[in-house]
VOGU-3710 file (C-alpha; in Angstrom, 3 decimals, decimal comma):
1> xxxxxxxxxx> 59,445/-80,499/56,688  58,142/-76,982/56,373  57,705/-76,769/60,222  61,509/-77,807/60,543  62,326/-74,812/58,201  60,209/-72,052/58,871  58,852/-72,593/62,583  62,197/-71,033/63,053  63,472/-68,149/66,130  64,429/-65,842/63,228
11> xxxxxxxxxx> 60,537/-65,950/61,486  58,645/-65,552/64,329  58,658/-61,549/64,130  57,665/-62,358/60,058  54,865/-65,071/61,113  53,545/-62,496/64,211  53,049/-59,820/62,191  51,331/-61,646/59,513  49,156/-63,767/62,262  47,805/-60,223/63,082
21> xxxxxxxxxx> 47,225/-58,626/59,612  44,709/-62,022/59,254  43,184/-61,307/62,522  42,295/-58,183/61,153  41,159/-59,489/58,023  38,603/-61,723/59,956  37,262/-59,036/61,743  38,790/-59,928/64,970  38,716/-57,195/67,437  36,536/-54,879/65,153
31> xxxxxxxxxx> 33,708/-55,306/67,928  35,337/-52,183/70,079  33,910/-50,353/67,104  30,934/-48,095/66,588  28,102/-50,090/64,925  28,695/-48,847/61,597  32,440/-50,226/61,741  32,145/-53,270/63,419  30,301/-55,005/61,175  26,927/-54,794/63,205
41> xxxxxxxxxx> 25,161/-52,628/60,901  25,610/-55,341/57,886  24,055/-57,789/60,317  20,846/-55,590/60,661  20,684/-54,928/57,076  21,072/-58,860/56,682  17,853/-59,388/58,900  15,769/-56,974/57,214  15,286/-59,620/54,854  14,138/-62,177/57,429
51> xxxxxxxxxx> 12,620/-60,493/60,656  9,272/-58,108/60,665  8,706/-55,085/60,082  7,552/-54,704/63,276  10,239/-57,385/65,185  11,179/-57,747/69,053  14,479/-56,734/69,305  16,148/-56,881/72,829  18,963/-55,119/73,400  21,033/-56,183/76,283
61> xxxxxxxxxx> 23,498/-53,633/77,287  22,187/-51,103/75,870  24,901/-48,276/77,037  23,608/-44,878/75,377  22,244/-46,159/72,286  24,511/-46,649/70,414  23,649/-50,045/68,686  19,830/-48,649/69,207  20,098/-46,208/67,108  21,282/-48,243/64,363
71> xxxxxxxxxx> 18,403/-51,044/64,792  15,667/-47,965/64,650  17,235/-46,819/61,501  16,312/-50,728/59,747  13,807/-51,332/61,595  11,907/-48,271/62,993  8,595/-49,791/63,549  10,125/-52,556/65,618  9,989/-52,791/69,912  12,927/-52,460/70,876
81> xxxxxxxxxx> 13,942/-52,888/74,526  16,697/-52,289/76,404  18,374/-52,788/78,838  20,661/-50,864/80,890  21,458/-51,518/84,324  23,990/-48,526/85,560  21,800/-45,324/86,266  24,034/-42,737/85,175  24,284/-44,289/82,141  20,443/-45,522/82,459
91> xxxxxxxxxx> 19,931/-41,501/82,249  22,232/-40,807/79,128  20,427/-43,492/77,191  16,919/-42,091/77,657  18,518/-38,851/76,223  19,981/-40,078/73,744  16,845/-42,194/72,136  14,016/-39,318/73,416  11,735/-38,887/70,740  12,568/-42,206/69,306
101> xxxxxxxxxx> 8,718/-44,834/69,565  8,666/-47,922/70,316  11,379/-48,001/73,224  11,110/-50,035/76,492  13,694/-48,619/78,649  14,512/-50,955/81,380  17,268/-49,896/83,640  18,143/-53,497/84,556  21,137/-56,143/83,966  20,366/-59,743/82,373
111> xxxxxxxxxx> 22,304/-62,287/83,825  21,698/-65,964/84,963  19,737/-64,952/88,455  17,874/-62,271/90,101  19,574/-60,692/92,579  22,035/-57,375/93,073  25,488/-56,472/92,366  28,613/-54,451/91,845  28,728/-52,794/88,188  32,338/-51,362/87,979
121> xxxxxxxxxx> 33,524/-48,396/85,652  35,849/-46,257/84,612  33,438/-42,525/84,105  29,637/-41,919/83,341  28,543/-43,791/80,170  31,741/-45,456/79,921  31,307/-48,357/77,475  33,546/-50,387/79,546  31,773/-51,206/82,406  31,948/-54,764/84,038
131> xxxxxxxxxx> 30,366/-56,822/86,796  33,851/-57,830/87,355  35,870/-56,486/89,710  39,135/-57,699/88,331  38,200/-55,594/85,197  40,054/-52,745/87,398  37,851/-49,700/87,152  38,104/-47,292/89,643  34,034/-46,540/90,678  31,156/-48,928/91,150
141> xxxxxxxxxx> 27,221/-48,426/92,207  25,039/-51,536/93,049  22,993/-52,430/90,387  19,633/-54,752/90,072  19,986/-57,982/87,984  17,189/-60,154/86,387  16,715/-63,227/84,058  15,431/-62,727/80,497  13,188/-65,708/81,272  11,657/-63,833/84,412
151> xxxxxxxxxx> 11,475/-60,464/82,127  9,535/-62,257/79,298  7,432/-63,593/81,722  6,229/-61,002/83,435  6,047/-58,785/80,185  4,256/-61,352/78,516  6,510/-61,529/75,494  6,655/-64,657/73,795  9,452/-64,915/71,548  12,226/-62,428/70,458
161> xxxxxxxxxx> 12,970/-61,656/66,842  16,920/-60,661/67,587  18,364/-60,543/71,092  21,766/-58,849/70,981  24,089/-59,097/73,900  27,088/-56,825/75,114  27,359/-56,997/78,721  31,974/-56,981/79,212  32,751/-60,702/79,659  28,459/-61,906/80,820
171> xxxxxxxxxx> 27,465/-62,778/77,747  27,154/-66,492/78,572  25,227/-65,455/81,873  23,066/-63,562/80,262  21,825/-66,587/78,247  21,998/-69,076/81,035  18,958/-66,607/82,136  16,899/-67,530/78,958  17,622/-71,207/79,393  13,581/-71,469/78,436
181> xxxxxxxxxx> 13,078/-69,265/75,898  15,908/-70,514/74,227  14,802/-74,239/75,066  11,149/-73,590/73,816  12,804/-72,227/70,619  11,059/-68,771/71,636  14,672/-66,748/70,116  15,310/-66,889/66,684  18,577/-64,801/66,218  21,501/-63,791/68,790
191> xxxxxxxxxx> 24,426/-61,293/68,574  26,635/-62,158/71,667  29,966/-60,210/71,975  33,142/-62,365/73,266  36,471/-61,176/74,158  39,374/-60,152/76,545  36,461/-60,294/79,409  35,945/-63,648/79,100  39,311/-64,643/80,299  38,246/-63,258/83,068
201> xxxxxxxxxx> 34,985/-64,845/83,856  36,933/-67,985/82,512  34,533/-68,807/79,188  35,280/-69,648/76,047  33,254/-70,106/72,815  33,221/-73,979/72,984  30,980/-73,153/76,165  28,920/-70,826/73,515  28,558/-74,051/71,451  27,401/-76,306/73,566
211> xxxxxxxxxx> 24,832/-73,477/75,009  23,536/-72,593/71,666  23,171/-76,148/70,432  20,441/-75,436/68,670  22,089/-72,419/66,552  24,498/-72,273/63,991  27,098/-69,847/65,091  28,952/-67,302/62,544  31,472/-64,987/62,853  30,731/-60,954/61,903
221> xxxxxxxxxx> 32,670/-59,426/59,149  32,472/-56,453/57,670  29,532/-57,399/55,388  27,737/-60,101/57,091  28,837/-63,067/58,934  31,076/-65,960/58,231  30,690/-69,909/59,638  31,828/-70,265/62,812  33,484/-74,238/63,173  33,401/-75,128/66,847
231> xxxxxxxxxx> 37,449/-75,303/66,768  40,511/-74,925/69,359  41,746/-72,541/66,674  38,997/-70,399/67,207  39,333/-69,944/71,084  40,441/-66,416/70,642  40,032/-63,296/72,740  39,992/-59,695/70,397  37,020/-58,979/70,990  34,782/-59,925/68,389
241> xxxxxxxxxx> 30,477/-59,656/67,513  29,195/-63,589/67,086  25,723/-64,413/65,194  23,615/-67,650/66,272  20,626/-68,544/64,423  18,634/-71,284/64,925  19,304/-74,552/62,413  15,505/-74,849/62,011  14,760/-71,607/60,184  18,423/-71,816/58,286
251> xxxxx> 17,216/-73,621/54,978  14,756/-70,876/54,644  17,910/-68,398/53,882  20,418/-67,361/51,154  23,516/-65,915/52,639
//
């Protein structure tokens, strides 16, 4: 009954308008913000209850420090490294975190082989740049790609505190990469963006879910994250910041 009288032509403008007020309200497409407004920076302050003083936090697309500089601020005795793989940009980052211990700067790409590839862009340091060529940016310079498994290995890091990954649309690459570290149960927390980009490298979050079987998955807000239900309702592209942690350290937190 109440689909016969409202799913109606003359409500739709009524029902579209308030379908994206609650899109905003869950945070949806707040992941195109600066740290501090996208919810990220609750996220951090979250783990500072949980993770070491002294934590391994990889960043994976590391642009110019933006996110960085927010994970020194909570956590400024932790190693941090990241991971850039454009060289312009490679460049700006170092500038933008000099002075700032406890930095591994690695001017590589994590994705789900080693090899090399096109990184396309729209300017120096843009924040949208894509391995993608359908993304439709205008320059492009060959970058080098690696696995986070083959990185930890020949590092000699054994297990990651927080891996955050922004990478346009590779996110799921990126952790096809740490198939063993994440099968070994050597990660303990992951921020993965997911968005417009993934319709183009054809993903969606159920493919998230069965990745990360071993995590709970949440949804950022504002001030913290929300349970993430592995639901068709769900599959949706603003792009948005995602939290996994694994089920076996859950019970040992109070959200």
């Amino acid at each position: 009954m109440f689909i016969r009288t409202f799913a109606v032509r003359a409500l739709q403008p009524f029902f579209y308008g308030l379908y994206k007020l609650a899109l905003k309200g869950m945070n949806y497409g707040a992941a195109a913000f600066e740290p501090k407004n996208s919810g990220e920076d609750a996220v951090l302050k979250m783990l500072s209850a949980w993770l070491p003083k002294n934590a391994i936090v990889f960043d994976v697309g590391a642009n110019t420090g933006q996110f960085a500089k927010v994970v020194k601020t909570h956590f400024p005795k932790s190693q941090l490294h990241c991971f850039e793989p454009s060289i312009s940009t490679f460049e700006l980052l170092k500038e933008k975190l000099n002075g700032v211990s406890g930095v591994v700067f690695t001017n590589i790409g994590l994705s789900n082989t080693i090899t090399s590839q096109q990184l396309y862009f729209a300017e120096r340091g843009s924040v949208q740049a894509s391995l993608n060529v359908e993304a439709g940016f205008s320059h492009s310079e060959e970058v080098q790609l690696t696995t986070l498994d083959a990185y930890c290995d020949a590092t000699g890091i054994e297990s990651i505190d927080f891996l955050k990954i922004d990478v346009e649309g590779y996110e799921y690459h990126a952790l096809q990469g740490a198939a063993k570290m994440l099968a070994e149960k050597r990660i303990t927390y992951i921020q993965f963006e997911f968005g417009n980009h993934q319709i183009i490298t054809r993903h969606f979050l159920n493919d998230f879910h069965q990745l990360l079987s071993d995590y709970a998955i949440y949804r950022v807000v504002q001030n913290g994250v929300y349970p993430l239900g592995n639901s068709v309702f769900n599959e949706l592209f603003p792009v948005t910041n995602y939290f996994a942690v694994r089920k076996d350290v859950l019970q040992s937190h109070k959200w």
